[in-house]
BARO-42978 format. One record per atom (N, C-alpha, C, CB): z, x, y. Coordinates in steps of 0.05 Angstrom, whole numbers, padded with zeros to 5 digits, always signed. Each point is the difference from the previous one (the first is absolute). Glycine has a CB too. Example, Ala and Ser with C-alpha at 12.3 -4.5 7.8 and 13.67 -1.06 7.14 Angstrom:
+00156+00264-00114+00000-00018+00024+00000+00018+00024+00025-00038-00023-00039+00031+00044+00001+00016+00024+00014-00015+00022-00043+00024-00013
END
This chain:
+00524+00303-00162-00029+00001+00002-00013+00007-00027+00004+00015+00048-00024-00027-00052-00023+00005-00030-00023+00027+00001-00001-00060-00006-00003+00065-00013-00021+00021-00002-00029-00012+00005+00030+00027-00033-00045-00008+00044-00033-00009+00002-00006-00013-00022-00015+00037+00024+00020-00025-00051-00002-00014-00017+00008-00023-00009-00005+00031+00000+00032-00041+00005+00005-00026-00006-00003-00023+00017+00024+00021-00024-00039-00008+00050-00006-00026+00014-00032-00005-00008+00038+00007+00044-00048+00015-00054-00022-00005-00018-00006-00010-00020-00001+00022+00014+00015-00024-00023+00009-00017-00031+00007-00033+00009+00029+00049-00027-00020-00052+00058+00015-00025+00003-00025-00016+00017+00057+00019+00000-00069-00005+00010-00022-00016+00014-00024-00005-00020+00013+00021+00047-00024-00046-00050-00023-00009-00010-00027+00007+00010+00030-00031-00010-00048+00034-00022-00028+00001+00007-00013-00021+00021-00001+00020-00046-00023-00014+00066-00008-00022+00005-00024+00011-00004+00031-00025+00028-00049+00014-00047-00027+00004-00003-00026-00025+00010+00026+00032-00039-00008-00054+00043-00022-00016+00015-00012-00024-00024-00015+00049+00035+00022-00042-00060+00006-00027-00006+00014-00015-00024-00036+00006+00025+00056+00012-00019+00018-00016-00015+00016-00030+00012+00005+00052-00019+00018-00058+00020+00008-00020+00001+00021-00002+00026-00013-00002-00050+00014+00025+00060+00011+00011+00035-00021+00002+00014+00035+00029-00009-00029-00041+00034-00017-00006+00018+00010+00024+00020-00010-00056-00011-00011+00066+00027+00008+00029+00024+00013-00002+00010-00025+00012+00011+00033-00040+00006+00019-00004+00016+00029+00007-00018-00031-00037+00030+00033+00026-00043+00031-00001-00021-00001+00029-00014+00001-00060-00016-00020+00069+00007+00001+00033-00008+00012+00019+00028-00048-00006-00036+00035-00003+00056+00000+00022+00019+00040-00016+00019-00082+00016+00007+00080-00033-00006+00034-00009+00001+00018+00016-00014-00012-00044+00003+00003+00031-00033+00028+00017-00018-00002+00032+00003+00001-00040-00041-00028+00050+00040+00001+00034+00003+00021+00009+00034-00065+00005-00029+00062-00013+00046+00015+00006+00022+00019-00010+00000-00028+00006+00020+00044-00024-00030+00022-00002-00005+00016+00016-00021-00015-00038+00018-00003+00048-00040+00020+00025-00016-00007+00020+00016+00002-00010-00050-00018+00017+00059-00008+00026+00014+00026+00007+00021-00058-00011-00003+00061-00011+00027+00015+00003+00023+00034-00007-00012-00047-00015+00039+00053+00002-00067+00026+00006-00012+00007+00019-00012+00000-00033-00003-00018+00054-00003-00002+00019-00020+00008+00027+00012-00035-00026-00024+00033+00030+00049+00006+00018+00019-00016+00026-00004+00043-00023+00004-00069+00016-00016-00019+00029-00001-00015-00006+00022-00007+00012-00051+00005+00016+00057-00020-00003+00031-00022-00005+00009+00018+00021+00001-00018-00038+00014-00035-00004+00015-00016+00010-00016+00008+00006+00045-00005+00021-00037-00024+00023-00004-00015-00004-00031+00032+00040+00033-00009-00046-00049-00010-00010-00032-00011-00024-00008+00031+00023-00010-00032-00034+00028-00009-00027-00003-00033-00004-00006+00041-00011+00032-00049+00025-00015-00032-00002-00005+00004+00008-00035-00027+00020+00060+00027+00007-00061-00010+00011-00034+00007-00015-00020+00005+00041+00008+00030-00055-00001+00014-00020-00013-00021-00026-00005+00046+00018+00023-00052-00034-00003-00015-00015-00001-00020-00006-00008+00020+00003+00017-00039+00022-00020-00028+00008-00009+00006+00004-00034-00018+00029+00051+00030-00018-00054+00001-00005-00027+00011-00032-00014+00007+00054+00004-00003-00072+00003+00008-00020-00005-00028-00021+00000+00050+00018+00018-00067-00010+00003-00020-00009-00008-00020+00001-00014+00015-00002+00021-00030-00018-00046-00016+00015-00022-00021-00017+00002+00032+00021-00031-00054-00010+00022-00024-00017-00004+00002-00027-00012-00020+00041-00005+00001-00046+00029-00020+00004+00007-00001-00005+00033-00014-00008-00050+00048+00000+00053+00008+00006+00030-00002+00019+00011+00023-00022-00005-00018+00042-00010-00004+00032+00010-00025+00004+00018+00021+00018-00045-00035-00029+00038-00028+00009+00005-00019-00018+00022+00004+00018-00052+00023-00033+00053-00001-00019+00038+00011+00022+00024+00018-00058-00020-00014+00079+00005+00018+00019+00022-00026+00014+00006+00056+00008-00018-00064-00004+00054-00017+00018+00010+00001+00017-00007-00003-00012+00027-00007+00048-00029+00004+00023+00003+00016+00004+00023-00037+00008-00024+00022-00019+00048+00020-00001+00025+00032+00006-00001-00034-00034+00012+00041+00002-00026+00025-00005+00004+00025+00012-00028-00027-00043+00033+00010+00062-00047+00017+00026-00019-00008+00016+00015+00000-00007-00048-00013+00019+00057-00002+00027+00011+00023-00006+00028-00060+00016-00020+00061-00033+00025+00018-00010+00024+00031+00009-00004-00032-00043+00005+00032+00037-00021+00031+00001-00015+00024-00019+00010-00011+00049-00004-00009-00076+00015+00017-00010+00020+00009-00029-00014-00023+00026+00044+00051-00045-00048-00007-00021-00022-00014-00014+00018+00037-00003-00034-00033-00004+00055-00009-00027+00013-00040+00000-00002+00056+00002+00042-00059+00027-00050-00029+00000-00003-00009-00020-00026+00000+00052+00021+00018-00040-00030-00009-00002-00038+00004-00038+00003+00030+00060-00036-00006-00066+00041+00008-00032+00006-00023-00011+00011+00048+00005+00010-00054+00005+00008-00026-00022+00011-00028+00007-00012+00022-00004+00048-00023+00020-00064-00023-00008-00017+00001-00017-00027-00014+00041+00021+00034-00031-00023+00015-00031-00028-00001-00021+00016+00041+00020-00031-00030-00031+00056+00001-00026+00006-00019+00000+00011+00038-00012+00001-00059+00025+00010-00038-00020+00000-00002-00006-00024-00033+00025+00030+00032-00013-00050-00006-00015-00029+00013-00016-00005-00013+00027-00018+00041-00032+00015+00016-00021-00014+00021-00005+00008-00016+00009-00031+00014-00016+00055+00019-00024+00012-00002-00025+00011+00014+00033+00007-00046-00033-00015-00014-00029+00004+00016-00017-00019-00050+00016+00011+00055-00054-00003+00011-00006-00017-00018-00010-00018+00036-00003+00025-00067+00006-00025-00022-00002-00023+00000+00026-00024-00031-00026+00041+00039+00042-00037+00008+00024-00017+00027+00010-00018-00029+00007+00036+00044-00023-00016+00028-00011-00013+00001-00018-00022+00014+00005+00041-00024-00034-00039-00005-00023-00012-00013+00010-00025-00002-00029+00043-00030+00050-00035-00015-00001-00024+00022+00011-00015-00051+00005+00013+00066+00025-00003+00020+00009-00025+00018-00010-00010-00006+00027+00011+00015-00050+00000+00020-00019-00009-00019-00015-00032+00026-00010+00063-00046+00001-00059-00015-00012-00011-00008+00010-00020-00006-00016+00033-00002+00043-00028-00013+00016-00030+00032+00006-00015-00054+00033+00024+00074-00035-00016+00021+00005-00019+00008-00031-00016+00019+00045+00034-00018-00060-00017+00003-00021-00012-00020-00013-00029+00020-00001+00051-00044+00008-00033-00017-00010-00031-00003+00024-00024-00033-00032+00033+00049+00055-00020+00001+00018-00028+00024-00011-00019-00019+00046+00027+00035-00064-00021+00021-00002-00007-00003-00017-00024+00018+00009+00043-00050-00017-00037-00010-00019-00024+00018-00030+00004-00010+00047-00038-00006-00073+00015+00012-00024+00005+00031-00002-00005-00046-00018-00011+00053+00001+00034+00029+00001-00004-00002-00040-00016+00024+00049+00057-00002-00052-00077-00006-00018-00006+00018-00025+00017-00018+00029-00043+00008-00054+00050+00021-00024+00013+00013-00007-00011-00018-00015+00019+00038+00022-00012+00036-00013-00014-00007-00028+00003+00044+00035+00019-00049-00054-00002-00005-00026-00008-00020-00015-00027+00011+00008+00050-00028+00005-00047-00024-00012-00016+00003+00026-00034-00042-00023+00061+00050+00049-00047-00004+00017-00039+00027-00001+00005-00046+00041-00017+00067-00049+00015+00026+00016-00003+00001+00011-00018+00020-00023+00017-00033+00026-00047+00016+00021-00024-00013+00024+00003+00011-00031-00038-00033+00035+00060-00013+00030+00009+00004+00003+00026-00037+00000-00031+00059-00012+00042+00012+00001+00020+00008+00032+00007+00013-00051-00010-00004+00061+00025+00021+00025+00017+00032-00012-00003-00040+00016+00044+00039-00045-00043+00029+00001+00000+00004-00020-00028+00012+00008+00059+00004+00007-00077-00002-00003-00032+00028-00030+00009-00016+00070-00036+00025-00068+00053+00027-00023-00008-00011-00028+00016+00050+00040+00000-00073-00034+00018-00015-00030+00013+00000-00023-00020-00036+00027+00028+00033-00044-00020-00008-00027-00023-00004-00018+00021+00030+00005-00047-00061-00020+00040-00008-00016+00022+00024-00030+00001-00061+00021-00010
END
């Protein structure tokens, strides 16, 4: 079994808009959580810290003072488990990624340096 801490270290931020979508944040977190063999009971505080702004602040008062996860979960997924909320974050990462150039038409400012049309 791992320490509070290193399953803290192993689970990812989800702040809502990076390039993980809720569904797949909140998958991989319960799958280290329930391999990790720390208890239930840590899961909420565990979890709460994993979330950062400006997700954080999709969380009711309600559902922290609750101490309960399934609280905290369903106020993340009213916000962002739409697949219009997904897509946009898919989207704002992609065009941060800036122009990617076409291996067909630029090959010498290509990504792949050994292409040749």
């Amino acid at each position: 079994n791992q320490t509070t801490e290193q399953i803290i270290d192993l689970l990812k931020n989800f702040s809502g808009q990076g390039c993980m979508s809720f569904p797949q944040w909140k998958q991989e977190s319960f799958a280290t959580l329930e391999s990790s063999g720390v208890s239930k009971a840590l899961w909420y505080s565990i979890l709460l810290k994993k979330v950062t702004a400006p997700a954080v602040t999709k969380i009711s008062q309600e559902a922290i003072s609750s101490k309960e996860v399934d609280r905290i979960l369903a106020d993340l997924e009213r916000q962002y488990n739409s697949s219009r909320i997904i897509s946009a974050a898919i989207f704002k990462v992609h065009m941060s990624a800036g122009k990617i150039p076409d291996p067909d038409f630029e090959w010498a400012n290509s990504l792949l340096p050994h292409h040749t049309p």
